[in-house]
C-alpha positions in Angstrom: 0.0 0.0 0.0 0.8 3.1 -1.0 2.1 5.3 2.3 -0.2 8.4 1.3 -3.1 5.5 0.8 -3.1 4.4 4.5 -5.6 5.6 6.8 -6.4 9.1 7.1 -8.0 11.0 10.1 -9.4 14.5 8.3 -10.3 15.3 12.3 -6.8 15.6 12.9 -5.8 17.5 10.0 -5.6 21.1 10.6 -6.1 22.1 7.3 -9.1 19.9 6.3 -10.8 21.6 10.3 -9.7 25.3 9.2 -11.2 25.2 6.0 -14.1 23.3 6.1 -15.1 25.3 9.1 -14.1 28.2 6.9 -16.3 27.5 4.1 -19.4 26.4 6.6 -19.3 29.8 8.0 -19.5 31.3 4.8 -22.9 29.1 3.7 -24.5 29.6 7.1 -24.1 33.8 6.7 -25.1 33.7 3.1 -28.4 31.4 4.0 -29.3 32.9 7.1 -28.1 37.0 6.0 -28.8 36.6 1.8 -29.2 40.9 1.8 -26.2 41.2 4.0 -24.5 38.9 1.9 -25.5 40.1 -1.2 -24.3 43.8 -0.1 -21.1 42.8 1.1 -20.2 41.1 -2.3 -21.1 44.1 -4.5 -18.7 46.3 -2.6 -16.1 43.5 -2.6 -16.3 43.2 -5.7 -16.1 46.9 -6.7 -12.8 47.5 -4.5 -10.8 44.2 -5.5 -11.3 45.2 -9.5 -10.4 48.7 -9.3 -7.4 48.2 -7.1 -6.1 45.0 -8.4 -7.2 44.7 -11.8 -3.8 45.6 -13.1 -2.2 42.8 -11.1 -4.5 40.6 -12.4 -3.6 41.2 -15.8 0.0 41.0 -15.6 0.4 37.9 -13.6 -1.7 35.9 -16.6 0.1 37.5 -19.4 3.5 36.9 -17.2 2.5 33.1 -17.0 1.7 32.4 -20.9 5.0 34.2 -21.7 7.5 32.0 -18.7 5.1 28.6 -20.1 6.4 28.7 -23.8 9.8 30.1 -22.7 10.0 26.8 -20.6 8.2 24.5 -23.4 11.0 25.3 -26.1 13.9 25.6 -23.5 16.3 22.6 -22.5 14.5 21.9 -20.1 11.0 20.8 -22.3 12.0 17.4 -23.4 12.1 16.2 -19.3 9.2 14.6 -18.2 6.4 14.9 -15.5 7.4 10.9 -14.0 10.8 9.0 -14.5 12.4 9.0 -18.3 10.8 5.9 -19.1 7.3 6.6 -18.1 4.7 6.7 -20.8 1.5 8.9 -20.5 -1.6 7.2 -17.9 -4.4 8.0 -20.4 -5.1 7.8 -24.2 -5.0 11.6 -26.0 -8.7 11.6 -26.3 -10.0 10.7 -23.0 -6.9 13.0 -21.7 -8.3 16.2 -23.6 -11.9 15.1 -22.1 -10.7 14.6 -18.7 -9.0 18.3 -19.2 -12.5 20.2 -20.7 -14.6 18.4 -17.9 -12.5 19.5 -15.2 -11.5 23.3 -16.8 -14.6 25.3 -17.2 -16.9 22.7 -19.5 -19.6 24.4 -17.6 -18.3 27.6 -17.9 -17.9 27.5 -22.0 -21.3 26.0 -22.5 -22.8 28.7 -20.3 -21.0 31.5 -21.8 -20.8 30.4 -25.4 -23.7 32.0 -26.7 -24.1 34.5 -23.6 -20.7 36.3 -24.1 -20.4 37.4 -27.8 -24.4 37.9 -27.6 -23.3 40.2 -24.3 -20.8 42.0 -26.2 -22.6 42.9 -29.3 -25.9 44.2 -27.0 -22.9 46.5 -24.9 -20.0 47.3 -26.8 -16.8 46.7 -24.6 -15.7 49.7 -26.2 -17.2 53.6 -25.7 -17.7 55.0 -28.9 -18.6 51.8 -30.9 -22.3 51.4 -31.8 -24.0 48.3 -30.1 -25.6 45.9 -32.7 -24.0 45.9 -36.2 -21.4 44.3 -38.0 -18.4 46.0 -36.2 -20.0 45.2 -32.7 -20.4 41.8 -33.9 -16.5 41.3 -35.4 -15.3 43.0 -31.5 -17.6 40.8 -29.6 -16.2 37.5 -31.2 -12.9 38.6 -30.8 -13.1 39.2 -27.2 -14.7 36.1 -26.8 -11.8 34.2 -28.8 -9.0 36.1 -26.2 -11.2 35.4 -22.7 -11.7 31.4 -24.2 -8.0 31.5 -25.7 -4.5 31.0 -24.1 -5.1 33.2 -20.8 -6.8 31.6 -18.8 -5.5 27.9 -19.4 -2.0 29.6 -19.0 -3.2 29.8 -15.3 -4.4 26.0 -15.2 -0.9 24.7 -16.9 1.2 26.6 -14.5 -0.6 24.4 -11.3 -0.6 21.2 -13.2 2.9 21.6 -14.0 4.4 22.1 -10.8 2.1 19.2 -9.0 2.8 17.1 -11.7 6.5 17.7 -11.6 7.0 17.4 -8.1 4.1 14.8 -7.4 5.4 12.2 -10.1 9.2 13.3 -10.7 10.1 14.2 -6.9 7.6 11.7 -5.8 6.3 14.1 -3.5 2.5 14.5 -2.1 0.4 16.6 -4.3 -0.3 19.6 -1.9 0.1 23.1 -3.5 2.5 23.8 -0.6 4.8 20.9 -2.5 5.6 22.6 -5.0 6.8 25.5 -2.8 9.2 23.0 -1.1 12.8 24.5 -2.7 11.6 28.2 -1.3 10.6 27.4 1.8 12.7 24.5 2.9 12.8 23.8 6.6 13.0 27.2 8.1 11.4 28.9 11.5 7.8 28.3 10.9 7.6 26.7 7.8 5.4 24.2 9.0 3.0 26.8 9.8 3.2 28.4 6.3 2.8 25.2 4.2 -0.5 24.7 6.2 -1.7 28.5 5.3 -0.9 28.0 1.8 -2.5 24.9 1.6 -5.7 26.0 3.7 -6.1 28.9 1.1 -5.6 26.4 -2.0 -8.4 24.7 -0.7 -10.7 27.8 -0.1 -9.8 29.1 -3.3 -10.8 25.7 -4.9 -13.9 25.3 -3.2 -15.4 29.1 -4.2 -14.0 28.8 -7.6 -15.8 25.4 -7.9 -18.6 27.0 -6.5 -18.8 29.1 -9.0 -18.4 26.9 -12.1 -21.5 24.8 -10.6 -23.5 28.0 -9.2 -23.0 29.0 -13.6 -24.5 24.9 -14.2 -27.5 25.3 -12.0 -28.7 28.4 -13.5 -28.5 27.3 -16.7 -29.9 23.8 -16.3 -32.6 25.6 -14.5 -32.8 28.1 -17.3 -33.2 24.9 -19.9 -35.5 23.3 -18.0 -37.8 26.8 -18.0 -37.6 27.3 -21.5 -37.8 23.4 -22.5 -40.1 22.3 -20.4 -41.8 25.0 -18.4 -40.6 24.4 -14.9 -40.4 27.2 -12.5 -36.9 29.1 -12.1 -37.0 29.4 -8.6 -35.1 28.4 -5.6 -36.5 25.0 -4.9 -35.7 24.0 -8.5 -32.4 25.0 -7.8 -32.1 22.8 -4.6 -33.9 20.0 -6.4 -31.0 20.5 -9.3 -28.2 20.5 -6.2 -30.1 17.3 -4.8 -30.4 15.2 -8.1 -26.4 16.4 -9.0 -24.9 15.3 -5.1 -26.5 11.9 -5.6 -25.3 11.3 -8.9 -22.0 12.9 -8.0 -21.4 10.0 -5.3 -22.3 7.4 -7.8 -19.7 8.7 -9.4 -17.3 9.0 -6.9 -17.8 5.4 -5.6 -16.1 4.5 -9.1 -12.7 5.9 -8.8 -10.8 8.1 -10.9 -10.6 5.7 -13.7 -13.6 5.0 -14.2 -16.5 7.7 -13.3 -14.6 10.5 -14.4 -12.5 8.6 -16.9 -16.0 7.7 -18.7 -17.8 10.7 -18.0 -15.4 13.2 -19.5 -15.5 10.7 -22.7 -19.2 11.1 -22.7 -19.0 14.9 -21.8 -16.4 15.4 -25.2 -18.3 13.2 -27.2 -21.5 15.1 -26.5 -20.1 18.8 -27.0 -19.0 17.8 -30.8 -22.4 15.8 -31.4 -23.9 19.7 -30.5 -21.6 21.2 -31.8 -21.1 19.8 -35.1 -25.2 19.6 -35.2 -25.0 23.6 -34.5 -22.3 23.9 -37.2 -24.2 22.1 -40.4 -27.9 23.4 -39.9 -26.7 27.0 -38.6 -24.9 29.4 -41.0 -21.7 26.7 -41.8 -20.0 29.6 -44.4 -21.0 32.5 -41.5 -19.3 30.5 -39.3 -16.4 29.4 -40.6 -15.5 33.1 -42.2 -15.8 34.2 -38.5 -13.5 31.6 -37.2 -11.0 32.6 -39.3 -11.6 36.3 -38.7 -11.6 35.9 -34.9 -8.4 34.2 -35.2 -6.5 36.7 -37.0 -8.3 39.6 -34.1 -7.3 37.5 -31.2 -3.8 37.2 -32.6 -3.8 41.0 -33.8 -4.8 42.3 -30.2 -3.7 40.1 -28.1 -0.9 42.2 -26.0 -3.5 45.0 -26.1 -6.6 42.9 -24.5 -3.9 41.3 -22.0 -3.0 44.5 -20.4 -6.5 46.6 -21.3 -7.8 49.0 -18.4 -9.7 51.7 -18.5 -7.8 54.3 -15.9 -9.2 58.3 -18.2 -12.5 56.4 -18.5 -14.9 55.0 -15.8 -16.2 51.8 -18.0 -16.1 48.9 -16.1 -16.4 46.5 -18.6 -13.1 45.4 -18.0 -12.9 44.7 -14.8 -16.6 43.0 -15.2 -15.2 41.0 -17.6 -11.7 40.4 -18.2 -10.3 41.1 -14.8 -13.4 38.3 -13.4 -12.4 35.5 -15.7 -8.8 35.4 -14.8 -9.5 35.9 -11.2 -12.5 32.7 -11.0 -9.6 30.8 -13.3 -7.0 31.6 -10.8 -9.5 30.5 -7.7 -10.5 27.1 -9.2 -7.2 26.7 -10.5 -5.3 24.7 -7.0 -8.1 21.7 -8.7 -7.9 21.7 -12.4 -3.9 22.1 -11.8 -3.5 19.7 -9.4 -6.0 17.6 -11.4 -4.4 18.0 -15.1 -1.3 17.3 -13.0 -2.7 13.5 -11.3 -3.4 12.9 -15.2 -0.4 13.8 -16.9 2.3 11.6 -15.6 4.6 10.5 -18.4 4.4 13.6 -20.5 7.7 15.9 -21.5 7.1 19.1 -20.1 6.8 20.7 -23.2 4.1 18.1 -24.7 2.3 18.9 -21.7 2.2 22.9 -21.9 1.6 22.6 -25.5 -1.6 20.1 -24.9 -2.8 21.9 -22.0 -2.4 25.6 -24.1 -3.7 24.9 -27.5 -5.7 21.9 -28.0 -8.5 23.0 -24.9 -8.5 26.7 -25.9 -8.9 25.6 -29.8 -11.8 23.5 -28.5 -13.2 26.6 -26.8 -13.1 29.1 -29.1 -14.1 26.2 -31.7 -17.1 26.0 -29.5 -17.5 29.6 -29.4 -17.3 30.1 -33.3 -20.1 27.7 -33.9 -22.4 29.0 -31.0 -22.1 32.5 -31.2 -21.5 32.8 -34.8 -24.8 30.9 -35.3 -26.6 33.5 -32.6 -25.2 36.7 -34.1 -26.1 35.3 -37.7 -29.6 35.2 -36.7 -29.8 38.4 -35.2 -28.0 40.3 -38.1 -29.1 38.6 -41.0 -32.6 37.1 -39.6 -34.2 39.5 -37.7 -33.9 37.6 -34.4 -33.2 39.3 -30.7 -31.0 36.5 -29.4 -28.9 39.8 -27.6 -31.9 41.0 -26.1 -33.0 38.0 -24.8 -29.5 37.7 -23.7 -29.3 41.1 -22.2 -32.4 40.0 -20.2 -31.3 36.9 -18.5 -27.9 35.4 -20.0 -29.1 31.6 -18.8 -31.3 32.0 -21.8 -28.7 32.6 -24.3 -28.2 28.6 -25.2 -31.7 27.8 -25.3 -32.9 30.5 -27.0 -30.8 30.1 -29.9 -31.9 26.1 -30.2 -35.8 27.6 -30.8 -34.6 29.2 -33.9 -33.1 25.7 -35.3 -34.9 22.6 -36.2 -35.0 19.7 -33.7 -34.6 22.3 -31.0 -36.2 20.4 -28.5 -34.0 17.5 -29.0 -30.7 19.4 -29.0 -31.9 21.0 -26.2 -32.2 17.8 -23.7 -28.8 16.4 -25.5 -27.4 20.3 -24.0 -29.1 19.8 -20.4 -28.1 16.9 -20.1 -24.2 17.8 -21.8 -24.2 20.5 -18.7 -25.5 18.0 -16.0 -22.8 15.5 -16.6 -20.1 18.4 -16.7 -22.0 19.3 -13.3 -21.2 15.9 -12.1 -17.1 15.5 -13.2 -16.7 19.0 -11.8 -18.3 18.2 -8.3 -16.3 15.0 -8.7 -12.7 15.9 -9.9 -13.5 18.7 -7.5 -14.1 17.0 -4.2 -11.5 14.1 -5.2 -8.5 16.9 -5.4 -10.0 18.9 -2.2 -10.0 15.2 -0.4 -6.2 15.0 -1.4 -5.6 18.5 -0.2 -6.9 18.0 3.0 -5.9 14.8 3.8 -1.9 15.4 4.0 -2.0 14.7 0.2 -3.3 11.2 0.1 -3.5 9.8 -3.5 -7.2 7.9 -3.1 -8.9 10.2 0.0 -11.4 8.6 1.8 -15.3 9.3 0.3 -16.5 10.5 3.4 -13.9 13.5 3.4 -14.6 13.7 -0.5 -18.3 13.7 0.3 -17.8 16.2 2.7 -16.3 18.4 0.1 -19.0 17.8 -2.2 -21.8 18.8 0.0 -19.9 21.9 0.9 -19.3 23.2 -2.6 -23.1 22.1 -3.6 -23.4 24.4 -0.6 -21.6 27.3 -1.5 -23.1 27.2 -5.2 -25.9 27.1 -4.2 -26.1 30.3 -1.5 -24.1 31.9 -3.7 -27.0 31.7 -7.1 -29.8 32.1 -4.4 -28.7 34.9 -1.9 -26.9 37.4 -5.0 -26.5 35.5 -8.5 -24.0 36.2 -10.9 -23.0 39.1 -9.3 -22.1 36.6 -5.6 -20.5 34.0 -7.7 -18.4 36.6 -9.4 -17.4 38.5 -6.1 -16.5 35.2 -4.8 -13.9 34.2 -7.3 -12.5 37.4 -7.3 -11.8 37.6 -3.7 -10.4 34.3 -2.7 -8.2 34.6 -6.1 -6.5 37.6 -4.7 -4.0 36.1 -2.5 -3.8 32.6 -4.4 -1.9 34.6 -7.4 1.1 35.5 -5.3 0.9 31.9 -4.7 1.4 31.1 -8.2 4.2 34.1 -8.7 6.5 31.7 -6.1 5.1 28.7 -7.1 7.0 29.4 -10.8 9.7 30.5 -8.9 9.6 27.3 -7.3 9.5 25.5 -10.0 12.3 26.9 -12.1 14.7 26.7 -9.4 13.7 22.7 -9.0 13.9 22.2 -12.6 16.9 23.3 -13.6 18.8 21.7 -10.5 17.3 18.2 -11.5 18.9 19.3 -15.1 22.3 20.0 -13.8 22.3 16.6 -11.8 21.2 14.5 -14.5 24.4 14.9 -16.9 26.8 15.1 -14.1 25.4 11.9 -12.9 26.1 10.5 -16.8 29.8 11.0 -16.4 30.4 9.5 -13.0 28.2 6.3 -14.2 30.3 6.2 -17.5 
């Protein structure tokens, strides 16, 4: 038996009492105070945008440019495992274990509702809302927020735990990877455990907010598909049915609930997709594919480091600056998760998988969706945008009315964001059991079920007591302090890497 596989005792375990605790404080005020709550988020989220925004944005354009630095360095042929190992999982079921785990339900929800978002409210002043140029800006901002940025974040986590868990043969706590900075110095002890506590609160909002974005729109599917109420006790009922189907899932294991789920979850997004993409406007869009590939490329450094400091637009911070911050706050999970998957890859097959073939899936996704929706409302005389505009869980099912079959395609699309609900809470609650149990490879169900009642929890105060608007503030928050995390953590890294580098040749001549 493996020594992190032995018993665990989660009541001894100082990070699994702080946090939890942490986080059950946190649903009690949100269900008991939802005004107070609600209140307190705006102005949270207000402050941390305004006075942060800029770090924000450097820290996720300083991490794309140290990945492919590192990727095509000396140091991208060494692998996350011994030299001989050979990758756990097939490519396919490895890119559907990655989109399951980072932001499935966040693309599906915000395929449609982005662009349609953008070309209702120009991101720029001066640009008129609702023509062709709104339409050509919209898709391009939606290509840069789906693009390289925010899986940057993800690929700089999984890298390091999957260096240090597979290659060091260390535990896969975020606080691991920190190990060549920290070292055993006057209260280290105590600062691996803070790190690690605010991993695990950063995972479990981010999470949060990623499902809270699911239940909205499954209840927003079920509304316009079949009628039901959008109210709070269909949102508990969603929470309910997702928890039990979640432990059915988790009772499988990592290779096989999530393993198969993920292939069903990939399989299903190009069945939609590819149905989207030959009875919408296939020439439309494929010309805007193309077109928003060439604008993403064009102004890419310019959307990376965008504010709006002689203006007082917000769409920035309401936009730009929350994506990388709920990336950054789910990130400790899909990092340490791409990580667990990835053994036997070279680093740079790794960052170049993790940073181009999920991102090309996304804006993929976002071509065919979008497109389709701003086709119809330029060309066809819809008002997908204002619909949008109204209430953005609409966005996907109000596009599937104009198209034929749209009832069908629109139970294939519940049920595509139910089983992404599922892997999340999952993958999710698997990662947060290893975090809090002193890195344990297989953590015990009871301490994963405890983490998957907690973030069904959160989600759900969050989408009840404020919305969007709680889900957003939430991300934002808790990402704050995990990005300095991440600075180190690359720090961290480097400094490992190129020691195991200089070892390895040395260590040639002396066996020779």
């Amino acid at each position: 038996m493996n020594k992190k596989e032995g018993k665990s005792k989660p009541h001894h375990n100082i990070v699994f009492l702080v946090s939890s605790i942490f986080i059950t404080i946190v649903v009690l005020f949100g269900a008991i105070w939802p005004n107070t709550f609600a209140k307190g988020a705006g102005k949270a989220f207000d402050f941390t945008t305004y006075a942060f925004g800029w770090f924000y944005l450097l820290a996720v354009l300083f991490f794309i440019i140290f990945l492919f630095v590192l990727a095509f360095s000396k140091y991208g042929k060494m692998k996350l495992g011994p030299d001989d190992s050979t990758p756990d999982y097939p490519f396919y079921t490895w890119v559907g274990m990655l989109m399951s785990c980072g932001l499935g339900i966040g693309l599906v929800f915000y395929g449609i509702a982005e662009p349609m978002s953008h070309f209702y409210t120009s991101p720029f002043y001066g640009e008129e809302a609702l023509t062709r140029e709104a339409a050509r800006t919209a898709m391009g901002y939606s290509f840069f927020h789906w693009g390289m940025s925010q899986w940057a974040i993800f690929t700089v986590v999984g890298l390091a735990v999957g260096f240090f868990q597979f290659r060091k043969k260390e535990d896969g706590l975020i606080s691991t990877t920190l190990k060549p900075l920290i070292k055993k110095r006057r209260g280290s002890k105590t600062l691996k455990r803070v790190i690690d506590i605010s991993a695990v609160i950063a995972t479990a909002v981010g999470v949060a907010t990623s499902l809270g974005l699911g239940i909205m729109q499954i209840n927003g599917g079920l509304s316009s598909v079949f009628g039901i109420s959008n109210n709070v006790t269909t949102h508990l009922i969603i929470v309910g049915v997702m928890l039990l189907l979640y432990l059915a899932s988790s009772l499988s294991g990592l290779d096989r609930g999530i393993k198969w789920l993920s292939n069903i979850n990939l399989t299903l997004m190009f069945i939609i997709m590819f149905y989207i993409f030959v009875t919408g406007p296939t020439v439309f869009i494929l010309n805007t594919f193309v077109q928003g590939l060439g604008d993403y490329v064009n102004h890419f450094i310019e959307y990376s480091l965008r504010l709006s400091p002689y203006t007082e637009n917000p769409w920035v911070r309401e936009w730009t600056i929350f994506y990388w911050a709920w990336t950054i706050a789910w990130s400790p999970f899909v990092g340490a998760f791409i990580g667990r998957i990835s053994r036997g890859r070279t680093i740079r097959e790794f960052v170049m998988g993790v940073l181009v073939v999920p991102p090309l899936i996304s804006i993929l996704w976002v071509s065919v969706f979008g497109g389709t929706a701003l086709y119809m409302d330029l060309f066809e005389g819809t008002n997908i945008a204002e619909a949008v505009n109204q209430d953005l869980t609409s966005a996907l099912f109000t596009t599937f009315g104009e198209l034929p079959l749209s009832f069908a395609v629109s139970v294939l699309a519940i049920i595509l964001i139910f089983t992404f609900l599922i892997t999340s809470a999952d993958s999710a609650s698997y990662i947060l059991g290893t975090m809090t149990t002193n890195g344990m490879s297989v953590p015990p169900l009871l301490v994963r079920a405890i983490w998957g009642v907690l973030i069904s929890a959160i989600a759900a105060v969050l989408t009840i007591a404020s919305g969007l608007e709680g889900l957003q503030t939430a991300s934002l928050v808790v990402a704050l302090p995990f990005t300095v995390i991440l600075l180190f953590m690359i720090g961290s890294l480097y400094k490992q890497i190129r020691k195991d580098y200089q070892v390895k040749p040395n260590s040639k001549k002396k066996a020779s």
